[in-house]
C-alpha positions in Angstrom: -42.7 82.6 -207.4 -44.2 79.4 -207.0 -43.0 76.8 -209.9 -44.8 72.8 -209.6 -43.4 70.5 -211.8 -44.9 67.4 -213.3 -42.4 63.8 -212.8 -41.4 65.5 -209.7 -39.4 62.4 -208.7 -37.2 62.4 -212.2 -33.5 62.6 -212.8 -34.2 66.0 -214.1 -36.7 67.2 -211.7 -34.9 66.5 -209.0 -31.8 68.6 -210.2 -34.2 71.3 -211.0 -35.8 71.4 -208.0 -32.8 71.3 -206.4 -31.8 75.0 -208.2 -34.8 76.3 -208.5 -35.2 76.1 -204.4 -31.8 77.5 -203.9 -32.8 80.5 -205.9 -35.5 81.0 -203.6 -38.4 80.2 -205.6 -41.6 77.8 -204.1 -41.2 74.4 -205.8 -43.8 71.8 -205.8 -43.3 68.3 -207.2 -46.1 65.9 -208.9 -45.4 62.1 -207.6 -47.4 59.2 -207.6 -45.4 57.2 -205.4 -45.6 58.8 -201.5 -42.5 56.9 -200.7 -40.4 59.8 -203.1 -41.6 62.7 -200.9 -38.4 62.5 -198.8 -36.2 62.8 -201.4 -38.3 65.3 -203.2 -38.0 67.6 -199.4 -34.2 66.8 -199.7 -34.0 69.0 -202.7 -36.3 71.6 -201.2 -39.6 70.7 -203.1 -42.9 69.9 -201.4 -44.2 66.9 -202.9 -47.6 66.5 -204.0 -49.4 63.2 -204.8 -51.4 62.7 -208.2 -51.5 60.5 -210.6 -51.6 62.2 -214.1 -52.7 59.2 -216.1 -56.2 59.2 -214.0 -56.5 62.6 -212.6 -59.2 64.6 -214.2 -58.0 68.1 -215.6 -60.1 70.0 -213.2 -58.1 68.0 -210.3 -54.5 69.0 -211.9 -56.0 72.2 -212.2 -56.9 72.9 -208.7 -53.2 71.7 -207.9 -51.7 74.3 -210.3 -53.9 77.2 -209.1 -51.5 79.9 -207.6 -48.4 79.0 -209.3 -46.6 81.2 -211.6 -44.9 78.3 -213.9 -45.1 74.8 -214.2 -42.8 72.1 -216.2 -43.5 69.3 -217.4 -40.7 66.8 -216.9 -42.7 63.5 -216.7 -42.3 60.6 -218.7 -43.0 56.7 -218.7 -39.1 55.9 -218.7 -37.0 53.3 -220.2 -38.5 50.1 -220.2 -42.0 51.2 -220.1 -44.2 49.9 -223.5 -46.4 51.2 -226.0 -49.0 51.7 -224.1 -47.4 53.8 -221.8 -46.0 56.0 -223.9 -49.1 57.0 -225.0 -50.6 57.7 -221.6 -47.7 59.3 -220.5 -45.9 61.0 -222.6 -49.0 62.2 -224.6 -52.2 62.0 -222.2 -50.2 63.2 -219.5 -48.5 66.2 -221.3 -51.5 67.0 -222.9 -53.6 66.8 -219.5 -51.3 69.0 -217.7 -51.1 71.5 -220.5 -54.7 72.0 -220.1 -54.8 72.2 -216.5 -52.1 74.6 -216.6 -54.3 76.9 -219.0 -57.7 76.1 -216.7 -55.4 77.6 -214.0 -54.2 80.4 -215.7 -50.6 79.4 -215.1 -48.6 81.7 -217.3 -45.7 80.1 -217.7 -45.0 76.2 -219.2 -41.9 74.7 -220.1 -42.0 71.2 -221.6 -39.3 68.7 -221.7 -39.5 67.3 -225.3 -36.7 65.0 -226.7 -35.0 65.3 -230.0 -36.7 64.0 -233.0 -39.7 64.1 -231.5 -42.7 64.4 -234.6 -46.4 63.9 -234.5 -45.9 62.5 -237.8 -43.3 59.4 -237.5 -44.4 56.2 -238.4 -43.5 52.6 -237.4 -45.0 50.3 -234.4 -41.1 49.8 -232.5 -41.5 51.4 -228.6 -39.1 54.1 -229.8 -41.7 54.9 -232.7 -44.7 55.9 -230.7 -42.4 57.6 -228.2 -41.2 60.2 -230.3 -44.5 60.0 -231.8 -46.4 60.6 -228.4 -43.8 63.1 -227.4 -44.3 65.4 -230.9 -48.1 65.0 -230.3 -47.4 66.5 -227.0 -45.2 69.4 -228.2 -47.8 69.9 -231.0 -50.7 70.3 -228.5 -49.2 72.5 -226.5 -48.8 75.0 -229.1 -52.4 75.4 -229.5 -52.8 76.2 -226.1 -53.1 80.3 -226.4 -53.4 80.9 -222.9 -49.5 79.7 -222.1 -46.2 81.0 -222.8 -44.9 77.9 -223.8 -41.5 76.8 -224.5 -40.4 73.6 -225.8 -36.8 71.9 -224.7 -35.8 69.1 -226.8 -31.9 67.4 -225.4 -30.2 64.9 -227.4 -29.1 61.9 -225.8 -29.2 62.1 -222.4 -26.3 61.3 -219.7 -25.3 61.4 -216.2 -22.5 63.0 -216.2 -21.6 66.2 -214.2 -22.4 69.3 -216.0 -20.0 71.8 -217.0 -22.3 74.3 -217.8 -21.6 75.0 -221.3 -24.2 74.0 -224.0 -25.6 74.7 -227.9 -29.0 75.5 -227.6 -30.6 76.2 -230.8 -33.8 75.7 -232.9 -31.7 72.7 -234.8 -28.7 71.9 -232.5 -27.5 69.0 -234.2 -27.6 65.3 -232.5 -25.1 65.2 -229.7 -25.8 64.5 -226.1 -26.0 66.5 -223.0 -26.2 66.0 -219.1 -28.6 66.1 -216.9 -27.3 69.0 -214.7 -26.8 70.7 -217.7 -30.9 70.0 -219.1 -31.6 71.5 -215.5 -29.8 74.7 -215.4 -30.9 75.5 -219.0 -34.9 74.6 -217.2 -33.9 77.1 -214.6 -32.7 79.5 -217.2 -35.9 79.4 -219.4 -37.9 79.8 -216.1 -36.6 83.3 -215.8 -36.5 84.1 -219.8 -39.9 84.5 -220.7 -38.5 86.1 -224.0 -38.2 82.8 -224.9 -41.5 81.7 -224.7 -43.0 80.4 -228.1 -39.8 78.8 -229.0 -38.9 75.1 -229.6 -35.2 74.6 -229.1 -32.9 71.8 -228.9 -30.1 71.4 -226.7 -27.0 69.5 -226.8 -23.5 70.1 -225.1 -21.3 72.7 -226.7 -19.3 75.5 -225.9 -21.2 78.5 -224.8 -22.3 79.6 -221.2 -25.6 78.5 -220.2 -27.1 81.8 -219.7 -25.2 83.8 -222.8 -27.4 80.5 -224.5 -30.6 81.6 -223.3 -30.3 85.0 -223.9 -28.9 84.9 -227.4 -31.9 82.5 -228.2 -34.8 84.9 -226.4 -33.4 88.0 -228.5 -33.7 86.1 -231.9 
């Protein structure tokens, strides 16, 4: 199974890839900077160069032919203005969303973030974020060719997972780690009962994979 993920060079991807390649699967990471490919081969992923806010959909497309799931883990980070957002978190998303269907890549997880909505208001950075990311979410949904699931954490932190997590369609705000965000990914990856679902994900107190399967048989 051959899995390319989009922000190859992120805190999550790189935990992901990380699994996913110790489960045997083919992992391929998107990166614009060449300088991350070691550290993407560290975790067992080939990295593959391409810009998402220029590339052309036929391009991302021609990348993702083959594969049999992608993820979208990008994101213009912390920092990063208005602008950005938009052409990341939205253009990107919705780029690679398209590509993914032009490919006929099955398979699409994207990483969301609580709270995000289509429909928020205000001009603040934080604003159009959750704005851009919503638009993304909402975009993907119209995209028939995909089983598509949506993965919205709460606040996000570095700390080491323990594995146990509330993953629900309204979680509740809370935060979660990183290593935790990746093994639910990995998880989902394997689920596709749980495709058509947008669920949020905080820390709590069940088993990562009792989570996912008591989500994918409501």
């Amino acid at each position: 199974m051959r899995i390319v993920i989009a922000g190859g060079h992120g805190r999550i991807a790189l935990r992901l890839e990380r699994l996913l390649s110790a489960r045997g699967y083919e992992v391929a990471g998107i990166i614009r900077d060449p300088e991350q490919g070691a550290d993407l081969r560290e975790a067992g992923a080939e990295p593959v160069l391409c810009d998402l806010e220029s590339a052309s959909v036929e391009h991302v497309a021609g990348i993702l032919q083959g594969a049999d799931a992608v993820v979208f883990a990008a994101g213009a980070g912390p920092g990063s203005g208005a602008a950005r957002k938009d052409t990341v978190d939205r253009g990107a998303a919705v780029l690679f969303a398209d590509a993914a269907e032009r490919a006929r890549v099955r398979r699409f997880l994207m990483v969301s973030t609580m709270g995000s909505d289509a429909r928020r208001g205000g001009d603040e950075v934080f604003d159009v974020y959750l704005r851009a990311k919503g638009e993304a979410d909402d975009h993907l949904r119209t995209r028939l060719g995909l089983e598509w699931t949506i993965l919205r954490p709460g606040t996000l932190t570095d700390d080491e997972g323990v594995g146990l997590v509330r993953l629900e369609a309204h979680a509740g705000r809370g935060p979660v780690s990183r290593d935790d965000v990746a093994a639910v990914l990995a998880e989902l990856l394997e689920t596709p009962a749980t495709a058509g679902l947008t669920l949020e994900l905080v820390e709590g107190s069940t088993p990562v994979s009792v989570a996912v399967k008591d989500v994918a048989g409501n």
